[in-house]
N, C-alpha and C positions, 0 to 999 in steps of 0.2 A: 581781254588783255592779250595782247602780242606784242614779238620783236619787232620794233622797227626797224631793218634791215638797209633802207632805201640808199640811207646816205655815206658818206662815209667810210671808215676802215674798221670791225670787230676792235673790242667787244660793243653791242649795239644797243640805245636804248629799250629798255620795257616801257609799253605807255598803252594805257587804258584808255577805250572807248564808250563814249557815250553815245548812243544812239536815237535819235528821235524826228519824226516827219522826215523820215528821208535823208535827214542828212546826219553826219558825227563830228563831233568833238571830241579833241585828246586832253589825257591827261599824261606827261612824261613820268616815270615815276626815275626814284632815287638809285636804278640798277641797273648796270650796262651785263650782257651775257656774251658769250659765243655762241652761231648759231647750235652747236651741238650741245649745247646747254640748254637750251628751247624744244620745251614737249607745244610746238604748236597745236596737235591735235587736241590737247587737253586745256593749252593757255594757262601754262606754268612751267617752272623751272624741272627738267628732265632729272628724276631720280639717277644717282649716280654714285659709287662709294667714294667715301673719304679722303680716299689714298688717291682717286683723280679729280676730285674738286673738294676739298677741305671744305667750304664755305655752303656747300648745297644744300643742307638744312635751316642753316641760318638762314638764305637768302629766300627761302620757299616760307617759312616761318613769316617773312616781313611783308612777301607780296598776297599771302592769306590773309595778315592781317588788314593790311589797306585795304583789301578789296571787300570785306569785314566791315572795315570801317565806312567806305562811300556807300554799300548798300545800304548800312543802319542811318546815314542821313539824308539817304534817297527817300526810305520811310518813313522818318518822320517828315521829311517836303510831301509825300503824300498823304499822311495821316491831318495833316495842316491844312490840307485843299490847295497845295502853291504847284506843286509837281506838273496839273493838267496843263496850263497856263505859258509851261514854261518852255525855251527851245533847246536845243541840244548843247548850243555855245551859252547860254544862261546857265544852264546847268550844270555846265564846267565851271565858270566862273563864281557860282556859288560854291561849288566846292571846293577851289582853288582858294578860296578866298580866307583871308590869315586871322579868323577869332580866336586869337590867344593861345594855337597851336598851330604845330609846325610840322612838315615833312620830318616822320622817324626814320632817319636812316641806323639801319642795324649797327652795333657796335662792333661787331665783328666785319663790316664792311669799310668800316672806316680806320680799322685796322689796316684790310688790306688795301684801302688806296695810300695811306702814310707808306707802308711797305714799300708800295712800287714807286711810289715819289723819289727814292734812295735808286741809283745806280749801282752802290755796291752792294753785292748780294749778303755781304754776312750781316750790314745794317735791317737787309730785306728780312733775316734770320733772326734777328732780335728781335722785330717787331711781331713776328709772327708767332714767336715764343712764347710773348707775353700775353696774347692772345689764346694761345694753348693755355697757358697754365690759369686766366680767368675763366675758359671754359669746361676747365680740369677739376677747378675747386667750388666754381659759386653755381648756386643750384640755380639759377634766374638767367646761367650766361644768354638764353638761348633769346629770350626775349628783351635785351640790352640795349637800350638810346644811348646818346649822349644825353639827354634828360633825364637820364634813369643816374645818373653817376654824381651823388651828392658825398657831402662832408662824410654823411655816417656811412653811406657804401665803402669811401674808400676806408674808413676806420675799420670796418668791415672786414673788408678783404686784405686791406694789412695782417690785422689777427689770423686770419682764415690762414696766410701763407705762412702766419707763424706754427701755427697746428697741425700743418698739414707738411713738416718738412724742410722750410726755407729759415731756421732759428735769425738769421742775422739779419740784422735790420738794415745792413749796406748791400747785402744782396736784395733784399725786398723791395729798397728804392730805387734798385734797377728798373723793374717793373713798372714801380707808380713813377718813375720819371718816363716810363715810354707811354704809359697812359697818357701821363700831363702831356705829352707830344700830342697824342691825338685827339684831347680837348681843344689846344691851342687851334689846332687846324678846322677842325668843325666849328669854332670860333672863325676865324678866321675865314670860313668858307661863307660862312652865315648859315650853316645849319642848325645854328642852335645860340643860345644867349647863355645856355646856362654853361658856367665856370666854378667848379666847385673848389678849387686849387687859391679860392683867394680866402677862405675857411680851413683848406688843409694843409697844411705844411711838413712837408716831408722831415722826419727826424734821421738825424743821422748819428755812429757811434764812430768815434777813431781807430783807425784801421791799424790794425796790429804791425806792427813793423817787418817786413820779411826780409835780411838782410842779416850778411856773416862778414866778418872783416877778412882782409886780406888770407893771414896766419889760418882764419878758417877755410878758406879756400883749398888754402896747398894742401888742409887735412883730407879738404874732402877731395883732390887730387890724388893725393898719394894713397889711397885709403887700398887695399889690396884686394884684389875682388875680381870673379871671374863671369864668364856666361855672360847674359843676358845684365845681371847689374854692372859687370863693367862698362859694358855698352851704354845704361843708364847716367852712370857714372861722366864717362866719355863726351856725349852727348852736351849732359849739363855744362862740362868746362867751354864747350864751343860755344854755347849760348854765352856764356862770357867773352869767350873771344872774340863775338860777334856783336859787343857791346848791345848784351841784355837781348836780341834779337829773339821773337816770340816764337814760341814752339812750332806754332800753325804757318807762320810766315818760314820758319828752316824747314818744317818737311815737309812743303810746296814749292823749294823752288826748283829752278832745273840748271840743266848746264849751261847753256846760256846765259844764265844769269851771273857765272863765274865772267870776268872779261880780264884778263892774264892775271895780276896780283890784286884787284878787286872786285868786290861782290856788289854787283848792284842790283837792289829791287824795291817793291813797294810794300809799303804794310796794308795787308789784307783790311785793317780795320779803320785805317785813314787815308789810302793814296799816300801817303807821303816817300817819296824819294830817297833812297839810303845809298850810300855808294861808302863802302868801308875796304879798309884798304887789307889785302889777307896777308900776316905774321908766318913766320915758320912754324909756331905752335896749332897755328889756323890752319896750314894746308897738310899739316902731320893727323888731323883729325879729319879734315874733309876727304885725304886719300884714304885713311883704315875705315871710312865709311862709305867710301865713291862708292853711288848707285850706277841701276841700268839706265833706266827710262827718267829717273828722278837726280838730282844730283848726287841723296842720300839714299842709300840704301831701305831706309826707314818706308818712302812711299812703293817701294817695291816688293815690301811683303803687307803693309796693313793698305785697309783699302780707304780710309780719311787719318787726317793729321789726328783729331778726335779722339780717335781709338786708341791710339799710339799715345795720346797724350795722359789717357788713363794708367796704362801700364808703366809710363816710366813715372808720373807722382809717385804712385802705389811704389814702384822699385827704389825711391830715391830716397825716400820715408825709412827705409829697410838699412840703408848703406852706413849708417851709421849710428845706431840704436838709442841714440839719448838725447837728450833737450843740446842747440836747439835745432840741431841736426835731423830730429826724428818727424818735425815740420817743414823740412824742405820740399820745395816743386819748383820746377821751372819758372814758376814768377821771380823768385830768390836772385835767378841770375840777372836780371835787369835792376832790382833793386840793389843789389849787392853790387853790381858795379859805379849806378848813381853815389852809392852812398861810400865806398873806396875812393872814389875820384872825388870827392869832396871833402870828406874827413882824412884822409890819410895823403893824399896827391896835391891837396890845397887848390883844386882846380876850381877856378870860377864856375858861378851856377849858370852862365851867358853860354858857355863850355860845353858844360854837361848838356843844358836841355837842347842846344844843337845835334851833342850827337845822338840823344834822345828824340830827335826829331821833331820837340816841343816847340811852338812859338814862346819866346820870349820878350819880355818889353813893352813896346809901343806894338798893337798890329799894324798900323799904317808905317811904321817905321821901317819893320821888319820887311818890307815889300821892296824895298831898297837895296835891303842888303843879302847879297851873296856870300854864304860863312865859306870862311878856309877852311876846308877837312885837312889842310894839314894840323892844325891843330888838336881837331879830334885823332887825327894818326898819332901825334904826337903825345895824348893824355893815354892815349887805348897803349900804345907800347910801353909806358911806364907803368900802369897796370898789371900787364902781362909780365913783364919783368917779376913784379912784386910776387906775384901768387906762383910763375912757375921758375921762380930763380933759385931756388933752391933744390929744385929736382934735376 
């Protein structure tokens, strides 16, 4: 077993040699490496901790096993009398050769080619979550096909992440929807025929509403508070003024991102393009929070949005002690202002998911058309009006 190095640009394939009268035959197998991933002296994957290749158990796990496997039917070719007989390209091809099974590629490798298929890295971060958390909870991760992944596994492991933590069943189908991603692909690559997702069907429960009307806003605007939860406090009304703008997208952006009276950038989680136009209420928060290095202040003392994201939930929970203020987070202000602008503003829903940044309609339609942000300026100012017109 060695890298094939020869051709090409890293990472490079593993492929197995057969050797016989002189000459050899390959087999490629289902793994590409870096060479510093390669114990050539030993003809295996080079021991390595976690924290600099996640995958290196798995991936030693898979080429142990193949190699496991062609020796056990090297022996029986000789236990049969056929082995003597035969040459070195016969006996690839009989190995190669497809009786009712198939190259296992590991499930955790198939993770991570889904992963790097995505350009954007938090998609890459999803994918590889949900591979933590199957290797976290199911005692078998280590040995995992896409064959191995039937009806009752996923039945399985749905309960499993119920027990072990994940109670809601809309957070759980996070998960088995990034699974069912990478079924569809090893499907789709032809590594496998098996599809268990047409037996299982992901169940879902209605997502509780998070969302305060106008009047609750200006409370939790004017709500009197110092330190650290004013800041909490603070923060959350910009997330409104910045129509619902996600936490991780405000404290990453930078200055640049300002261009004189609007903010333009991309959501982290879809590319998509925002360009909002900034209020006097807007730039009264963005100056009591102007950062160094960051636009806000926020990325110049924590070291990911992440972190910061935990402490203002926890803070914002606190600012005002009773239902249904005592479930607030930062999701609230993107809801909260779709559903103001609809119930209270009468603004069309064509409207809203613009400035939402949502396709609406036709998608081939939508390709056509360039929406007016004056309009979104125009629904976001009556808004603001509403919640801080009284202050």
């Amino acid at each position: 077993m060695y890298l094939d190095a020869r051709y090409g640009d890293a990472p490079y394939p593993v492929r197995l040699g057969i050797s016989r009268g002189g000459r050899t035959a390959y087999i490629t197998l289902s793994v590409r490496l870096f060479p510093e991933q390669w114990d050539s002296e030993n003809q295996r994957p080079r021991r390595m901790p976690a924290s600099r290749w996640a995958q290196c158990q798995q991936v030693t796990n898979y080429l142990d096993r193949r190699r496991t496997e062609i020796e056990n039917r090297l022996l029986r070719l000789e236990a049969n009398g056929e082995l003597h007989h035969l040459t070195a390209q016969q006996i690839r091809d009989i190995l190669q050769r497809d009786d009712n099974e198939q190259e296992c590629v590991p499930l955790s490798e198939l993770f991570e080619r889904v992963a790097a298929s995505h350009d954007n890295p938090r998609t890459q971060e999803i994918y590889r979550t949900t591979w933590r958390k199957i290797a976290d909870i199911m005692p078998d991760a280590d040995t995992l096909t896409a064959e191995s992944i039937t009806a009752e596994w996923l039945d399985t492991f749905n309960r499993t992440m119920q027990k072990k933590g994940t109670p809601s069943q809309n957070a759980r189908n996070v998960h088995l929807r990034n699974l069912r991603a990478v079924m569809n692909y090893a499907v789709g690559e032809e590594l496998t025929t098996n599809y268990p997702f047409r037996r299982y069907k992901l169940r879902s429960t209605e997502t509780a509403k998070r969302s305060v009307t106008s009047a609750d806003l200006r409370r939790i605007i004017n709500t009197p508070c110092e330190g650290f939860t004013q800041e909490y406090r603070d923060i959350f009304a910009l997330l409104v003024c910045l129509i619902g703008i996600n936490i991780t997208d405000l404290c990453d952006l930078r200055h640049d991102n300002l261009q004189g009276d609007r903010l333009q950038y991309r959501r982290a989680k879809t590319g998509h393009l925002y360009d909002i136009k900034i209020e006097p209420e807007t730039r009264a928060l963005l100056d009591k929070y102007k950062g160094h290095d960051w636009l806000l202040c926020i990325r110049d003392r924590y070291k990911s949005a992440r972190d910061y994201t935990q402490h203002i939930n926890a803070g914002l929970k606190r600012l005002i002690p009773e239902p249904p203020f005592n479930k607030l987070s930062t999701y609230w202000a993107r809801h909260s202002w779709a559903t103001i602008a609809f119930n209270e503003l009468g603004a069309s829903v064509e409207t809203i998911s613009t400035a939402l940044g949502h396709r609406h309609g036709s998608r081939i339609t939508a390709i056509y058309i360039n929406p007016d942000t004056r309009k979104v300026d125009e629904l976001n100012r009556q808004l603001l009006d509403l919640i801080f017109g009284d202050n």
